[in-house]
N, C-alpha and C positions, 0 to 999 in steps of 0.2 A: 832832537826834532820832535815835534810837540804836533799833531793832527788835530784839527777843532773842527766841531760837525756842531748843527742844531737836530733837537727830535721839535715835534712839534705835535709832542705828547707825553705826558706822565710815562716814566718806567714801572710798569705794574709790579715786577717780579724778575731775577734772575736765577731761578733755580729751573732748569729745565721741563723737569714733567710736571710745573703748572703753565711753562710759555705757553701764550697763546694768539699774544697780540704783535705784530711788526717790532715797534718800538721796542721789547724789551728781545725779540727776538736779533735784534742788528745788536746790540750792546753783548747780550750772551753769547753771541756766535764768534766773540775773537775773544772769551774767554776758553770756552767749551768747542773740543772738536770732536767729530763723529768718526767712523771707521771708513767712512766715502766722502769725495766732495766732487766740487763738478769743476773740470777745468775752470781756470781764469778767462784764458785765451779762445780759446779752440769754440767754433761755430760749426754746426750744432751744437751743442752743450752736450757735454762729457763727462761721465762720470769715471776718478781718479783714486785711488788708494789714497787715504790721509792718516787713520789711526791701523788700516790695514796694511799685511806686508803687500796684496795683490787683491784681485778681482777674486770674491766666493767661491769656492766648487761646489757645483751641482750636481746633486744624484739625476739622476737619467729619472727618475718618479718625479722632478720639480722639491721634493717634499722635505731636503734637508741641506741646508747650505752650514757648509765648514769653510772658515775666516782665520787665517793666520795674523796673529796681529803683532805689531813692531814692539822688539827689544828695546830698551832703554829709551821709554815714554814715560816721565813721573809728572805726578800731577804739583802743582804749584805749593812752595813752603807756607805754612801756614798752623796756626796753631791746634788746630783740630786733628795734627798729629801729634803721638809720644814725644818726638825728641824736636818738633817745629818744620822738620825737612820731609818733602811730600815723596811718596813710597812709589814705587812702580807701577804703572797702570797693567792689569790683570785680566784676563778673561772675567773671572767673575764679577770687575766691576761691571760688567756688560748684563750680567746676570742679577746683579742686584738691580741695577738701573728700570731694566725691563719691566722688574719686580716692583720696583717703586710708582711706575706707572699701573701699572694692575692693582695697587694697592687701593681700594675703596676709601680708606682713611688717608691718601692722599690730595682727594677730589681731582683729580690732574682728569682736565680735559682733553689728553690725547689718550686717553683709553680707547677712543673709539675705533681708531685705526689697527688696536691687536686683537680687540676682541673676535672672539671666534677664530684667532688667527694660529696661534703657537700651543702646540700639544700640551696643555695642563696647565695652561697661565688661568683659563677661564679658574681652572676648580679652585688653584691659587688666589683670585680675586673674591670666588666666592668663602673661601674660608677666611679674607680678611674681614668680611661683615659683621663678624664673629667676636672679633677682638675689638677690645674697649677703645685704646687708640693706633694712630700709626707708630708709636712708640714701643707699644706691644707685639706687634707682629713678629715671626719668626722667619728669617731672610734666610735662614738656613735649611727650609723647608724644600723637598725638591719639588721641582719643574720640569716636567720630561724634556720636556722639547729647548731647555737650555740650559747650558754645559759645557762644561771645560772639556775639552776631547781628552780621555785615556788621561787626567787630570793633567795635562797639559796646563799649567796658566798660560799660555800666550795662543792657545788655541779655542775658539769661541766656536760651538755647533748649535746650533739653530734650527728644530724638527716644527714645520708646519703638518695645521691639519688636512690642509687641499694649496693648491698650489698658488702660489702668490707672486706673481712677475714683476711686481710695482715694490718689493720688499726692498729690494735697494736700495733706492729715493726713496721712498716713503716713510721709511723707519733708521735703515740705516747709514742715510748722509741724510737726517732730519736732526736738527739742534733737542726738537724736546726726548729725541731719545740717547745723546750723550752720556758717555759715561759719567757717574755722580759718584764721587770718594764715600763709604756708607761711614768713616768716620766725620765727617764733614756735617751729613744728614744728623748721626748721633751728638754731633756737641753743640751743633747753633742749635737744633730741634725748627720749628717752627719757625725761626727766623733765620732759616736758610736759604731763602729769597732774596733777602739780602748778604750772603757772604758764601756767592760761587766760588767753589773751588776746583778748578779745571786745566785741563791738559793745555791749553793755547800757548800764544804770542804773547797774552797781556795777560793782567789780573787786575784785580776791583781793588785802587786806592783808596778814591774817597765816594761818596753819593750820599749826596744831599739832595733827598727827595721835592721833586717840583722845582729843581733848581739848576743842577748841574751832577754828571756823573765822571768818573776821570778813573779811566785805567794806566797802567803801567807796563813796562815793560817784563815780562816772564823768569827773572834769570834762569831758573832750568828749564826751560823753553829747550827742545832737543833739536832746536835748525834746522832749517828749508829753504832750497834756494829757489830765485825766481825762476817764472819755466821759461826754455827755450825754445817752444814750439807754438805756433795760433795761429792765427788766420796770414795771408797772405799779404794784405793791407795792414798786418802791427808792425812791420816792421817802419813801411814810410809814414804811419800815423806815431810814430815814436814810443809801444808798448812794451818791442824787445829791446829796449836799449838797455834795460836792466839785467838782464838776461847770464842766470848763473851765478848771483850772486848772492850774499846771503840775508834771508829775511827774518825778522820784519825790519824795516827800515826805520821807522819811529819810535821814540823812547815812551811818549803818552800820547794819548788818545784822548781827548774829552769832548762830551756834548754836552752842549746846554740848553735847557730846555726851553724853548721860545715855540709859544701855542699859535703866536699869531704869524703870518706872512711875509706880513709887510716889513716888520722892524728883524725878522731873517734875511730881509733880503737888502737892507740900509748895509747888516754886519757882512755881506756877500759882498756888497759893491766896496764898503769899506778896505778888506782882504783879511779881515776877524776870521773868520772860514773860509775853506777852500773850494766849495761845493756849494750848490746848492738849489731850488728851482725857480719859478718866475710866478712870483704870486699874478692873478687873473687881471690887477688896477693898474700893472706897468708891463704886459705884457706886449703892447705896441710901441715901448722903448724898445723893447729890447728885441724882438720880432717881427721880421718883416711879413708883409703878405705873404711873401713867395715861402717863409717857411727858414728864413736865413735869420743869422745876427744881423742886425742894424749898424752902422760907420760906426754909431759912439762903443756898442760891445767891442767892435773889432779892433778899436784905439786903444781899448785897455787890455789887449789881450786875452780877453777873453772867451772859451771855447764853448759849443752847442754838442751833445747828445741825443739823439734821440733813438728810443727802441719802443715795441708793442709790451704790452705789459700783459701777464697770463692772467689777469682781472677781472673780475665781475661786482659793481657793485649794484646794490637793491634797496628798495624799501620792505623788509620785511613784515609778515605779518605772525603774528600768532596763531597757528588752528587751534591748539586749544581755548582759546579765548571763547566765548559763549558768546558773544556779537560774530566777529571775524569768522569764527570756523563754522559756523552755519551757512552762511551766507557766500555763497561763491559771485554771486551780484555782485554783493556790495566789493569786494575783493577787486573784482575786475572793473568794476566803475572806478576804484583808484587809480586803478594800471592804466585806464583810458584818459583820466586827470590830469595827467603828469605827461608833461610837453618838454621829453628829451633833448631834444633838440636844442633848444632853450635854455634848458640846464647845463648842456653843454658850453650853447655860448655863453650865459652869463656866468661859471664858476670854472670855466677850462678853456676859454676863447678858442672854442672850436675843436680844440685839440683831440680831444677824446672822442670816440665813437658810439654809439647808442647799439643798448643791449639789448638785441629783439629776442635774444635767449639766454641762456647759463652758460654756454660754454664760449670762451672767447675766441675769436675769428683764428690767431694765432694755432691753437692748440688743432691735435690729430683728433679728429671726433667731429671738429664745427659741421653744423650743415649750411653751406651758404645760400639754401633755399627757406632759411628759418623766417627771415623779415618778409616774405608773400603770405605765410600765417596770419598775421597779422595781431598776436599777441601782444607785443607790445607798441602799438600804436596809440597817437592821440587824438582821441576822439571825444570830445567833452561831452557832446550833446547826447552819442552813443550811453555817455556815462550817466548823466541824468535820467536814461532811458532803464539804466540797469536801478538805479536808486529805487526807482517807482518798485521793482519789484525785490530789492533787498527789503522794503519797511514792509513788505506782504511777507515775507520770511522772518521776520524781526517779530510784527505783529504790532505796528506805530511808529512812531517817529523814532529814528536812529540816537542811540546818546553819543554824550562827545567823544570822539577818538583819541587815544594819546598817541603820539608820537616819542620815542627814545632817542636822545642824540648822544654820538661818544663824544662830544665837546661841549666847551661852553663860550671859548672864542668868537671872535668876531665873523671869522668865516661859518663856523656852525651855526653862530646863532641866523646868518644869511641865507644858510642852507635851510635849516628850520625852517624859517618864515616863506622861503621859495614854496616848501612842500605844504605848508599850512596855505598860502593862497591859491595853488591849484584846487584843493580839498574842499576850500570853501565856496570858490568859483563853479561848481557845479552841488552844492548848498550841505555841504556837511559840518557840524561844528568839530573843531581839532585844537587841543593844546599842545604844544611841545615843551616834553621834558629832554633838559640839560644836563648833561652830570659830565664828570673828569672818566675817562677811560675803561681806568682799574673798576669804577665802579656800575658804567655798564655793561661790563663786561660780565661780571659778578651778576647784574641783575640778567644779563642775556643768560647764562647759564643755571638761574634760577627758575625759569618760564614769567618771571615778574615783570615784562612789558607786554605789551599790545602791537606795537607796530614798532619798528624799528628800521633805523637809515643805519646798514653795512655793507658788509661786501669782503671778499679775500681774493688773493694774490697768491695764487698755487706755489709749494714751496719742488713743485717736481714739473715735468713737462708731459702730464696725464691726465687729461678732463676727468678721470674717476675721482681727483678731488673734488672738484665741484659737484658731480653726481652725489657722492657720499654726503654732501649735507642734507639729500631728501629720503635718507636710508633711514626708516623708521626703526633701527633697532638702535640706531645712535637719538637720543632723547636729547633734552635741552639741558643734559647737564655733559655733554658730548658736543658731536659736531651738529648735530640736528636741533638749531635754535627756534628754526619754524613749528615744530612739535605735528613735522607732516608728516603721516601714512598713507602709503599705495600699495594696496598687497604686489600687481600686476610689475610696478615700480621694483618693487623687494624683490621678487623672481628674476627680473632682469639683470640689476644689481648685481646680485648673487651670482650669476651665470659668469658675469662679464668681466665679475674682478677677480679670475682664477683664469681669465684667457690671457696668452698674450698679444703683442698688439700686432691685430693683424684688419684686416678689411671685413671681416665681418664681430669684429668686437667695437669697431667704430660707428659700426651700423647700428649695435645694441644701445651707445650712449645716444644716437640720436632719436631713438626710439626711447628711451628713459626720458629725453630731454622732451619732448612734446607731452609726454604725460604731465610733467611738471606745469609745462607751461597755460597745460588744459587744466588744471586744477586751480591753480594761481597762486602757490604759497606767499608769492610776492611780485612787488614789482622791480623788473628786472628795469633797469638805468644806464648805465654805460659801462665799457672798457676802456682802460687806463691805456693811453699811449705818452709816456715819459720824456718829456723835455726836461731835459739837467744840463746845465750851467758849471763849468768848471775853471779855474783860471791858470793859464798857461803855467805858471810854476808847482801846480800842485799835479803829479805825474802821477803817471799808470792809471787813471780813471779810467778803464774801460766800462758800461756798464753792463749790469749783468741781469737776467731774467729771476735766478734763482739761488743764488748762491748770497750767505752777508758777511761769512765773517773773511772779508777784503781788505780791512785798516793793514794788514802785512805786509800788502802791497802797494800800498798807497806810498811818497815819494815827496819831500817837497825837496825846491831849487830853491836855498834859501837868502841865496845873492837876489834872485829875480823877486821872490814876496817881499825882501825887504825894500827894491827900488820900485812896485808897485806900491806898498806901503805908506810912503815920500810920498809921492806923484797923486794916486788915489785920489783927492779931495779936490785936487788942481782938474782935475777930467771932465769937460765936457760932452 
């Protein structure tokens, strides 16, 4: 049984503590599993033992969580062991992994989330500055604060320096902090990105960059059956039918990479894939007003998803930039350029919601008195009003702004040109720069653009993600691409990500989130609300807010693809 997906973007990397973008995060997450994951099923979203035996024990201080982790777990055969057969997964790999990430000669962009977090990791990071490469460093260096209990290997301990609620999801059911084999790290070296080696369901056949990637089936994959338990409605929506028995169902897995829409969604209607979304030029095929499939979906059997996505995307800005972070005018005269609304209908036919703030409507934190603010509204003329006194702050005429886009497709280059005629509409000059993924990513984490069109999709169900991108200790080679400081911001912060969640740390994000938006690192744009496309034979799509490595569960009826298969081209 063979699963085919499209990405509709470059795989930057599969080695964990450099993930950082979606794309390679859904392919590494059915190699690589973490010690928590979040149910399949179950609504609210749940978090479930996966590489642990149980749920943490917590010291009554918050400040030391002890993890039991499962016997006979071995990581995938592979040559970067002695004898090719992959060894038992260990406490310590947890300890190196951690380590891998604190490593400075890593560059691994999830530093930001430990830092200041685990008793001795900092001193740890700062003694790797020290050594010539990551080759050099010493893994066998201790860390207080993580440890094999009373040299237990299958006992992981964990000593924070103040109390961390969000450590669960945040690090440990988070894909960039899976465990990583340190013989794996030591024999590819640097080209380890390419040749994950991980606990999962699948492992990495073939990948052929910009082309296609194709996983395989695990053989010592140590078995998990599907769950028995979820919402009320899986059973008559057909989720439990699989229910107890053993997974993963598929023998491979491949994506292929197709940047563009349109010709993803020819191989959708075709039945080449079994999933997929509705690009913006045929979305009145296939959607009605009312928000339903159309006759002709419903003749091919074809099925609608829809969920709220934990989303925020933006046009960002650089503050360190010497235009841009002077100028809070000119900043906000953007933010008043750009006619949401607009954007939504022409690149999302409505679908999406407009972000009058950071944190998304879904999440515990929103304030839904945030659009009376009136931060992100469009108001052109207001913005030509600001222009007049950016060039009094500049000191003359404004030079031209760049733009960074992470594509170069057809829909990016549309997006581009959307955000380039707002800009010019109230008289600014702007180029847009293009590039492939891997490499804005690379330049976001350099401080090397100006202005940039992104945005992230919480990997947990905690607006302190999105808060954390305006935490000036996290820099633009972290999670802080805008290169913003707010002392006022940083005290809040700080306060708020040692609570747990209760009604007045919710009050704290919203109080973070107006600072932000008085300042204007960026312009906030919309929230993702997901329409997915699935066809009647390919089973268990449920979708899901936070969780990706899902291909295990995935299912096809291969009597039903193949008489849609036939049929397919005859459909009108």
């Amino acid at each position: 049984m063979v699963l085919r997906h499209v990405l509709h973007a470059k795989v930057a990397g599969l080695d964990p503590a450099n993930i950082h973008d979606i794309y390679s995060r859904v392919v590494a997450s059915q190699v690589f599993e973490c010690l928590y994951d979040y149910h399949f099923l179950k609504r609210p979203y749940q978090l479930v033992p996966l590489l642990a035996e149980g749920m943490p024990e917590v010291s009554e201080d918050s400040l030391v969580y002890t993890v039991r982790i499962k016997e006979g777990v071995y990581f995938q055969d592979d040559v970067c062991f002695a004898d090719g057969r992959g060894r038992e997964l260990v406490a310590g790999d947890f300890v190196y992994s951690f380590k891998r990430v604190a490593n400075i000669k890593t560059l691994s962009p999830n530093w930001g989330r430990l830092d200041g977090r685990i008793v001795g990791l900092d001193e740890f990071r700062e003694y790797t500055k020290n050594c010539v490469g990551a080759e050099d460093v010493d893994y066998t260096r201790e860390v207080a604060g993580l440890s094999a209990c009373g040299g237990d290997d299958h006992t992981l301990v964990i000593k924070l320096k103040e109390p961390w609620p969000q450590v669960v999801y945040s690090a440990l059911a988070d894909t960039a902090y899976a465990p990583v084999a340190k013989e794996a790290v030591d024999y590819y070296g640097q080209d380890i990105i390419s040749h994950p080696v991980g606990t999962g369901p699948f492992r990495l056949n073939a990948w052929r960059r910009g082309s296609f990637v194709e996983l395989v089936r695990n053989e010592r994959f140590r078995g998990e059956v599907y769950p028995s338990e979820g919402e009320d409605s899986d059973i008559e929506a057909g989720y439990l039918a699989d229910a107890g028995r053993a997974i993963p169902f598929a023998d491979r897995v491949v994506w292929t990479i197709v940047e563009e829409y349109q010709p993803a969604w020819l191989m959708f209607l075709q039945g080449k894939i079994g999933a997929g979304v509705v690009p913006k030029d045929s979305f009145d095929e296939v959607i009605t007003g009312g928000g339903q499939l159309t006759p002709a979906m419903k003749r091919r059997n074809i099925r609608l998803e829809t969920f709220s996505d934990p989303s925020t995307y933006w046009l960002g800005f650089n503050m360190a930039d010497e235009v841009l972070g002077k100028s809070k005018a000119l900043r906000r005269a953007i933010s008043f350029a750009i006619d949401c609304e607009r954007f939504i209908e022409l690149f999302f036919n409505n679908r999406h919601k407009v972000a009058h703030g950071v944190i998304p409507p879904m999440m515990a934190g929103y304030n839904p008195d945030v659009k009376a603010k009136g931060y992100s509204r469009y108001d052109p003329e207001k913005a030509k009003e600001l222009l007049v006194e950016a060039r009094g702050i500049i000191g003359g005429e404004l030079p031209a702004l760049k733009i960074a886009m992470p594509g170069a497709g057809t829909w990016f280059r549309q997006y581009g040109q959307f955000l380039k005629r707002s800009l010019t509409a109230i008289g600014l000059k702007v180029e847009v720069q293009y590039m492939d993924r891997p490499t804005f990513q690379e330049k976001l984490r350099s401080g090397g653009v100006q202005m940039f069109a992104s945005g992230v999709s919480a990997s947990a169900p905690d607006a302190v993600e999105f808060l954390s991108l305006f935490y000036s200790k996290s820099d633009s080679g972290g999670a802080n691409a805008f290169n913003y400081s707010n002392d006022r911001f940083d005290r809040l912060y700080e306060k708020a990500r040692v609570m747990p969640e209760c009604l007045e740390r919710r009050k704290l994000y919203q109080e973070m989130e107006l600072i932000v938006l008085e300042d204007c690192p960026a312009a906030f744009l919309n929230h993702r609300v997901a329409y997915v496309l699935h066809h009647d034979w390919y089973k268990n799509y449920k979708p899901h807010a936070f969780a990706y490595g899902l291909s295990k569960y995935r299912r096809i009826d291969k009597a039903k693809q193949a008489a849609y298969m036939e049929s397919a081209n005859g459909i009108e």
